[in-house]
C-alpha positions in Angstrom: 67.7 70.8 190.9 70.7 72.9 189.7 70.7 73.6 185.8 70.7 70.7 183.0 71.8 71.9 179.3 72.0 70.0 176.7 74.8 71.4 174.2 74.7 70.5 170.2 77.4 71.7 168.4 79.2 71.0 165.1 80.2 72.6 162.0 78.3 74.4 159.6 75.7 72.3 157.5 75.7 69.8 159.7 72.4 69.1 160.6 72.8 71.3 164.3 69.2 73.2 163.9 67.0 70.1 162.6 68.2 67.9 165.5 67.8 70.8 167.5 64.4 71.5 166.6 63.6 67.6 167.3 65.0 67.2 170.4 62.7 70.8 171.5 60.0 68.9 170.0 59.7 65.6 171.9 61.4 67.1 175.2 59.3 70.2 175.4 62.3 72.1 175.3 63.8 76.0 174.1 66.0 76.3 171.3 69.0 78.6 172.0 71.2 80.4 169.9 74.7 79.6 170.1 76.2 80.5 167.2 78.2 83.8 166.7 76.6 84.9 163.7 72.7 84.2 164.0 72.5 86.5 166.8 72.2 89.3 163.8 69.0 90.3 162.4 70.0 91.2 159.1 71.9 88.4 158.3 68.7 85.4 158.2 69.8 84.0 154.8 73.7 84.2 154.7 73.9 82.8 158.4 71.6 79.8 157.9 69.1 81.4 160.6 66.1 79.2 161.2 62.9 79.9 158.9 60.1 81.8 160.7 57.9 78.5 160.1 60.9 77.1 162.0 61.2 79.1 165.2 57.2 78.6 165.4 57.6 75.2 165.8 59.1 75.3 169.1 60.9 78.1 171.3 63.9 79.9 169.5 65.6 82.2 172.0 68.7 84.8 170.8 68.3 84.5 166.9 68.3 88.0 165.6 68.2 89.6 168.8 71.1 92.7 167.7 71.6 94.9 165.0 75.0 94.1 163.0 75.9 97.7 164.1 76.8 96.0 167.5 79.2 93.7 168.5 78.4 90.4 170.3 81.3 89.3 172.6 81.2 85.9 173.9 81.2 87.7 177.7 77.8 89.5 176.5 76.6 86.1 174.6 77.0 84.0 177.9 75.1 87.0 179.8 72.3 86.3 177.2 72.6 82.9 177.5 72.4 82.7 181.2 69.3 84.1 181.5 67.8 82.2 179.3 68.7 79.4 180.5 67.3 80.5 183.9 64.2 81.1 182.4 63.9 77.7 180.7 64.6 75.9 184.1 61.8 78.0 186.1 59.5 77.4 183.5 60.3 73.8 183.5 61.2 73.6 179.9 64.5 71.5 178.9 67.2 73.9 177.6 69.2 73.2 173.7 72.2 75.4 173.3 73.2 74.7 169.2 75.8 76.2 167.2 79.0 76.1 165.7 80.8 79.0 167.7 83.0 76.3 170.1 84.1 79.6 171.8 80.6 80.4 173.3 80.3 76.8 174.4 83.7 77.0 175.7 82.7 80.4 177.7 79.5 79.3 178.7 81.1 76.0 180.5 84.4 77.5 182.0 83.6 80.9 182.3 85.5 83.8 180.7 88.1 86.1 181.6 87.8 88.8 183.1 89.5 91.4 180.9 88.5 94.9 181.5 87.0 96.7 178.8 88.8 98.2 176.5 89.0 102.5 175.4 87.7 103.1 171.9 90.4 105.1 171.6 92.6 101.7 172.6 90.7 99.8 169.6 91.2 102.9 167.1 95.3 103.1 167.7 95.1 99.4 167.5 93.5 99.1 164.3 95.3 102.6 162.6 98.8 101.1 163.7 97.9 97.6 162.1 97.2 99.5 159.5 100.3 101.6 159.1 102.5 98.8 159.9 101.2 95.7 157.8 100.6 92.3 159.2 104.6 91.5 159.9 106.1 94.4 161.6 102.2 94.8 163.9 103.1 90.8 165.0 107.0 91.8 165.8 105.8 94.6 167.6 103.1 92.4 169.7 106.0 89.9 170.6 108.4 92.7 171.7 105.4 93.6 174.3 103.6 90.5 174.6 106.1 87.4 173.7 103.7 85.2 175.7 100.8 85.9 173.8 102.6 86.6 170.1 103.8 82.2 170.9 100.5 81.5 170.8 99.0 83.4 167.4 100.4 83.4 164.1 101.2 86.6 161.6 97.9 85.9 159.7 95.5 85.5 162.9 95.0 89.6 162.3 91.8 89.6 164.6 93.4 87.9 167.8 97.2 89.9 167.1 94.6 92.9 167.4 93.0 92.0 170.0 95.9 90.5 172.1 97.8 94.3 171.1 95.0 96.1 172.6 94.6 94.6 175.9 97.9 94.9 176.4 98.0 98.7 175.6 95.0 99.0 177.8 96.2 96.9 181.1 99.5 96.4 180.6 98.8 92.9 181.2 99.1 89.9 179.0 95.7 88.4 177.7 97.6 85.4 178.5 97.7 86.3 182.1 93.7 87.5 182.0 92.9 83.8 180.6 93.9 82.6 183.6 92.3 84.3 186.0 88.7 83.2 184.6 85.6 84.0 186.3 83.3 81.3 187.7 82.2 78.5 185.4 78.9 77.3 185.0 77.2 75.8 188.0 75.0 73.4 186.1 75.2 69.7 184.4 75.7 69.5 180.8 75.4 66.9 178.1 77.4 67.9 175.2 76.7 66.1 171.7 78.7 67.5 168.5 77.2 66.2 164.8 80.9 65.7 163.1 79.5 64.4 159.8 82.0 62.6 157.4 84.1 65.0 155.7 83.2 65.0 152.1 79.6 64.7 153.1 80.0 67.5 155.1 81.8 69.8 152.1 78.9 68.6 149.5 76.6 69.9 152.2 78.3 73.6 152.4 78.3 74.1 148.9 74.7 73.3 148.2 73.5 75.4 151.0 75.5 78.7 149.8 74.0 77.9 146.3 70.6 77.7 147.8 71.3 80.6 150.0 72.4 82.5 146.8 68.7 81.0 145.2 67.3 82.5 148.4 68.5 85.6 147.9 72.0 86.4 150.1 72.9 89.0 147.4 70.0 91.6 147.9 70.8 90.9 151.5 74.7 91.7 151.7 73.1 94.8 149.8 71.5 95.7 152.2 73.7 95.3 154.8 76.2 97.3 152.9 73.7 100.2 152.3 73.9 100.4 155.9 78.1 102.1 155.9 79.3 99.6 158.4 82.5 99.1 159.9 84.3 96.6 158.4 85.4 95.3 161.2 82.3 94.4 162.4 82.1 90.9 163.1 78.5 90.5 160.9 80.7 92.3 158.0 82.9 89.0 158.0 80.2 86.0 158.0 80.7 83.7 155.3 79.7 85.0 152.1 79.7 88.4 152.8 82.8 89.5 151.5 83.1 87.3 148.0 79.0 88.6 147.6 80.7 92.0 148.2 82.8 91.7 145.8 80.4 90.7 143.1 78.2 94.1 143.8 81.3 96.3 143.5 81.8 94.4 139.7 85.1 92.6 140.7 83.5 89.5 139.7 81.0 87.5 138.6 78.2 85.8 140.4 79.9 81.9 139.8 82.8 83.4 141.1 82.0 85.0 144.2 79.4 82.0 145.1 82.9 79.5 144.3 84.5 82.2 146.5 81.9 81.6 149.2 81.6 77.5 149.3 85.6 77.4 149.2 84.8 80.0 152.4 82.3 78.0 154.2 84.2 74.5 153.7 87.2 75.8 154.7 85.6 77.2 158.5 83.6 73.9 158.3 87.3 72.1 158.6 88.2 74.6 161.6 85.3 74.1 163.3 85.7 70.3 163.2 89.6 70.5 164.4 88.3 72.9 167.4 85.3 70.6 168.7 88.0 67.8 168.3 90.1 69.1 170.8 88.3 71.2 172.4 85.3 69.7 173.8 86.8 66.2 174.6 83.8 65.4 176.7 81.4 65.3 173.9 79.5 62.4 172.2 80.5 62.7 168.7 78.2 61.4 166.0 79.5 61.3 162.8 77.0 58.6 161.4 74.5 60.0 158.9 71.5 61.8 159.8 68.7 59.1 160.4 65.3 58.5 162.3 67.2 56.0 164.2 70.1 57.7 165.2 67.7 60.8 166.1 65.8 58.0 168.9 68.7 57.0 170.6 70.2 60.7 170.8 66.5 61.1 172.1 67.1 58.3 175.0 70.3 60.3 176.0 68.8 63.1 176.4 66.1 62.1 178.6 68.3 60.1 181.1 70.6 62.9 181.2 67.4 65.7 182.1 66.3 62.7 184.6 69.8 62.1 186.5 71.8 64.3 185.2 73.9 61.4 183.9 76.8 62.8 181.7 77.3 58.8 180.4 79.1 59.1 176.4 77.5 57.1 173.5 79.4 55.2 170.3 77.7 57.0 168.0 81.0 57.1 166.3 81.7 54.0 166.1 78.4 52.7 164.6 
């Protein structure tokens, strides 16, 4: 029987990991990280990891797995991911992929490009001209080499203009034209669910959990994540609440401040998640009705069919 996945996604403070954690429960199934963020150890608080009393109460599989010294692409996440997923279907367990990072889902399903790695040196002029140049005249000089590319990003994506710059340098091809030679998608059957709770529901949710993340201590762990003299651009030295929490250790400002700083933050990438699962992942059963013992048993009866046939069939969860 080829593989059967069942991906949860959604934004953050949804409700992904509970759900997650029932479905594992009832289905005898693994719990698999797919969010871009819990895959580093130090971060537990600040990323909304599962609780060690959580993971014990069924299989959690790529939650703290790296140091934030290293960087998790989504072509090494869907490596990870793969193999865990093997190992959940030879061991007869039913597989739950949940996060909010709709590019892992996105890689995991159609497969990635295969752009060749690029030179350190590559990622040093990249960042060092950046630098030098300011956001602007960096972007004018992406579209002069790269006008494909430079249509698709905007001045203030600095990340992807980065990124789009150095693959260019490094192949002389445009990331657009590595896109679309992707490499095999996956070979298995998926049923994709996204929680897409009502939005002011959903904001009132992100700024009690940084509030309760602050209660739980997120300060003395950006502390020690800075005591560590990472990169900056390290992608687990820009998770939510990092940087505002930052801010308030250096004595810029005040706790309130930097915890205002950090629900603004987390509402704001809640709304962008949202917009991408929207159109991105067309195929999904959205359920935007509140969290509820009821909902939770039909979502259950999907699930089940879906491990038994294989049957991708949508629900109106959305419309309930």
């Amino acid at each position: 029987m080829s593989t059967r996945v069942i991906l949860l996604g959604g934004p953050t403070a949804s409700g992904k990991s509970r759900l997650a954690r029932a479905l594992a429960r009832q289905l005898d199934g693994v719990v698999v990280n797919a969010d871009s963020m819990q895959v580093y150890r130090e971060l537990r608080i600040l990323t909304a990891r599962p609780s060690a009393i959580e993971e014990a109460e069924v299989p959690h599989r790529l939650y703290g797995v790296l140091p934030a010294a290293e960087v998790c692409s989504a072509a090494r996440w869907r490596s990870l991911a793969l193999g865990e997923l093997d190992s959940a279907r030879k061991s007869g367990k039913a597989a739950i992929l949940v996060g909010g990072s709709g590019l892992y889902f996105r890689a995991l399903i159609r497969g990635l490009a295969p752009v060749p790695p690029v030179p350190d040196a590559v990622r040093r002029l990249a960042r060092s001209r950046h630098a030098e140049l300011g956001n602007e005249a960096f972007f004018a000089e992406l579209a002069e080499r790269d006008s494909e590319m430079a249509s698709r990003l905007t001045v203030g994506d600095r990340q992807r203009v980065i990124r789009a710059w150095e693959v260019f340098e490094s192949t002389g091809v445009s990331l657009a034209e590595w896109q679309r030679r992707s490499s095999v998608p996956f070979d298995g059957r998926h049923l994709a669910l996204v929680l897409a709770p009502e939005r002011e529901s959903l904001y009132e949710a992100c700024n009690r959990r940084f509030r309760e993340m602050v209660a739980a201590g997120a300060v003395r762990e950006v502390s020690a994540l800075l005591s560590l003299c990472l990169d900056s651009d390290l992608p687990a030295m820009k998770a939510l609440g990092v940087r505002p929490l930052t801010r308030h250790l250096k004595g810029e400002i005040n706790l309130e401040s930097a915890i205002l700083h950090g629900m603004r933050e987390t509402r704001h990438y809640a709304k962008r998640q949202l917009t991408w699962f929207h159109h991105q992942m067309p195929e999904a059963t959205v359920i935007d009705v509140p969290y509820s013992k009821s909902m939770e048993s039909r979502i259950m009866d999907m699930a089940q069919q879906f491990l038994l046939t294989g049957e991708e069939r949508k629900s109106s969860f959305q419309h309930l």
